[in-house]
Residue frames as a rotation matrix with the C-alpha (Angstrom) as fourth column:
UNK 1
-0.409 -0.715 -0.566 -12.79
-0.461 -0.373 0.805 7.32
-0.787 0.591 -0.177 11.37
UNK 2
0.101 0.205 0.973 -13.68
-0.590 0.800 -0.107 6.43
-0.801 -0.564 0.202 7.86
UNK 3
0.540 -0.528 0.656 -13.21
0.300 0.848 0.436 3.75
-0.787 -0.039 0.616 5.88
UNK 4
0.883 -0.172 0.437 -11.87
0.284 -0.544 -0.789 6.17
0.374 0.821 -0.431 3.17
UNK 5
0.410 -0.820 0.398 -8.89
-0.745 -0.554 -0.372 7.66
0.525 -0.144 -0.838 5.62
UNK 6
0.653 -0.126 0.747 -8.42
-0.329 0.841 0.430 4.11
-0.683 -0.526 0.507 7.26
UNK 7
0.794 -0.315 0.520 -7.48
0.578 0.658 -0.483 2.75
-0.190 0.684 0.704 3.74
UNK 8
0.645 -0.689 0.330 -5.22
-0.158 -0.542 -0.825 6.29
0.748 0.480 -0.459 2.79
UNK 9
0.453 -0.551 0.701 -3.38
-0.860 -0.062 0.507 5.60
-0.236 -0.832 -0.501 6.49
UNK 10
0.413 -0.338 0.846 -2.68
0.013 0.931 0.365 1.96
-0.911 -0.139 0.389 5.48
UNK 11
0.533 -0.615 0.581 -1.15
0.739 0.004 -0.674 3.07
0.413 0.788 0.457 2.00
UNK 12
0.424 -0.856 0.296 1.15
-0.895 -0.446 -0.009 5.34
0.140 -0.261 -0.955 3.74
UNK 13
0.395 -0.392 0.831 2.06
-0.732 0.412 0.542 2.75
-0.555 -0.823 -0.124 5.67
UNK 14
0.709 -0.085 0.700 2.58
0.616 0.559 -0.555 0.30
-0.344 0.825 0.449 2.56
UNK 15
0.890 -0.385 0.246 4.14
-0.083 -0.666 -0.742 3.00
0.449 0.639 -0.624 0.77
UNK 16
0.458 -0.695 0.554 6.99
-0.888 -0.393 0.241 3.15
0.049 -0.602 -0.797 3.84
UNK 17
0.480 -0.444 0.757 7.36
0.123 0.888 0.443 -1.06
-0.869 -0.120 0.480 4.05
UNK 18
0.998 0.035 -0.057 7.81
-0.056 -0.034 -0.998 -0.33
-0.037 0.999 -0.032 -0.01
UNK 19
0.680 -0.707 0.195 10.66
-0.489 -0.636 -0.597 1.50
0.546 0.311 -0.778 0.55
UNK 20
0.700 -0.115 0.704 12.14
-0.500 0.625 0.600 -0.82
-0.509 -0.772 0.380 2.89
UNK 21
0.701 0.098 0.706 11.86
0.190 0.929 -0.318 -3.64
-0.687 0.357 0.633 0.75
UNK 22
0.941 -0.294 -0.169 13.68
-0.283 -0.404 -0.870 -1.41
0.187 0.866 -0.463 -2.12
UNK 23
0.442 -0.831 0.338 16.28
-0.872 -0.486 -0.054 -0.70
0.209 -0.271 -0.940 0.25
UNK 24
0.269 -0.061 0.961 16.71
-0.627 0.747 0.223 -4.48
-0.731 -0.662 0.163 0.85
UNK 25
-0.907 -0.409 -0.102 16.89
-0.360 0.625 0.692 -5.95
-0.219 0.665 -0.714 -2.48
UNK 26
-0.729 0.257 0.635 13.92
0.130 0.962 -0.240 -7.06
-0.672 -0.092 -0.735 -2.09
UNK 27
-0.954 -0.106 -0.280 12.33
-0.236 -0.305 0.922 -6.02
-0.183 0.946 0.266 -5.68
UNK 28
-0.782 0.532 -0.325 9.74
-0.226 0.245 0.943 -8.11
0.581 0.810 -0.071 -6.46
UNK 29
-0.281 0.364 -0.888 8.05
0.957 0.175 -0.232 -8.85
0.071 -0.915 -0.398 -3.04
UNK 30
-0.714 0.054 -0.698 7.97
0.098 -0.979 -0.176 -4.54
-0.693 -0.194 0.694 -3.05
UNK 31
-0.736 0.600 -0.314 6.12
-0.657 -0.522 0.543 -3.94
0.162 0.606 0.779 -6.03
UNK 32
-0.514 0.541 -0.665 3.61
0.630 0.764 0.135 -7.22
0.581 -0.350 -0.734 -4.66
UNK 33
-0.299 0.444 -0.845 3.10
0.909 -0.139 -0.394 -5.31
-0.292 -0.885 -0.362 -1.80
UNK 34
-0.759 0.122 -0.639 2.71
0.008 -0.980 -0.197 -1.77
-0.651 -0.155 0.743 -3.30
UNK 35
-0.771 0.614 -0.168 0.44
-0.361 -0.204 0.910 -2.67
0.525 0.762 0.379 -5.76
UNK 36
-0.054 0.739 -0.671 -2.28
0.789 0.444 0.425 -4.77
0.612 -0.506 -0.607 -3.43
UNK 37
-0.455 0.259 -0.852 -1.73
0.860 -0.119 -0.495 -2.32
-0.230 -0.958 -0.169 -0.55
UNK 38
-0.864 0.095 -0.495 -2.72
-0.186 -0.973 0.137 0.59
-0.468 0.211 0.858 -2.70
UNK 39
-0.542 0.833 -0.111 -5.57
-0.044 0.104 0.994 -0.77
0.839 0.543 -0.020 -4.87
UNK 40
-0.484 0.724 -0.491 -7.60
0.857 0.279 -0.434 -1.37
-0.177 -0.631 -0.755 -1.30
UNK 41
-0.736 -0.655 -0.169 -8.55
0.474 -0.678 0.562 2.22
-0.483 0.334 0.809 -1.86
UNK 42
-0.639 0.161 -0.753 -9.42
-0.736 -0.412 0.537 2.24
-0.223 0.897 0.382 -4.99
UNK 43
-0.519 0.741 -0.426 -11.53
0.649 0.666 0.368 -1.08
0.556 -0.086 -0.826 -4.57
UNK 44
-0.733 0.274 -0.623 -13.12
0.616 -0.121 -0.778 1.35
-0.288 -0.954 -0.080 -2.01
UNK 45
-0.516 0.272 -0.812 -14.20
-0.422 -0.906 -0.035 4.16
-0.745 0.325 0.582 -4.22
UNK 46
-0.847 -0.141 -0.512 -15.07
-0.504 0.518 0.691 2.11
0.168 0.844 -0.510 -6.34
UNK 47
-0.895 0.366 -0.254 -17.73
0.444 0.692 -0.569 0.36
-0.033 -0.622 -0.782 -4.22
């Protein structure tokens, strides 16, 4: 697999803890995590 659809599988996943967190209160810890787990990515393409 690679490392291009590795990274888009692990921002779903991010994308799903996100929502969790929303649903939890937990606000600021969510947008932490959605913004790092998504930029991996884009640090990729980038490369």
């Amino acid at each position: 697999m690679r490392i291009e659809d590795r990274a888009f599988k692990f921002a779903l996943l991010v994308v799903e803890v996100y929502k969790y967190l929303q649903s939890e209160n937990e606000y600021v810890l969510a947008k932490q995590l959605l913004r790092s787990g998504t930029s991996i990515g884009a640090n990729i393409e980038e490369a």
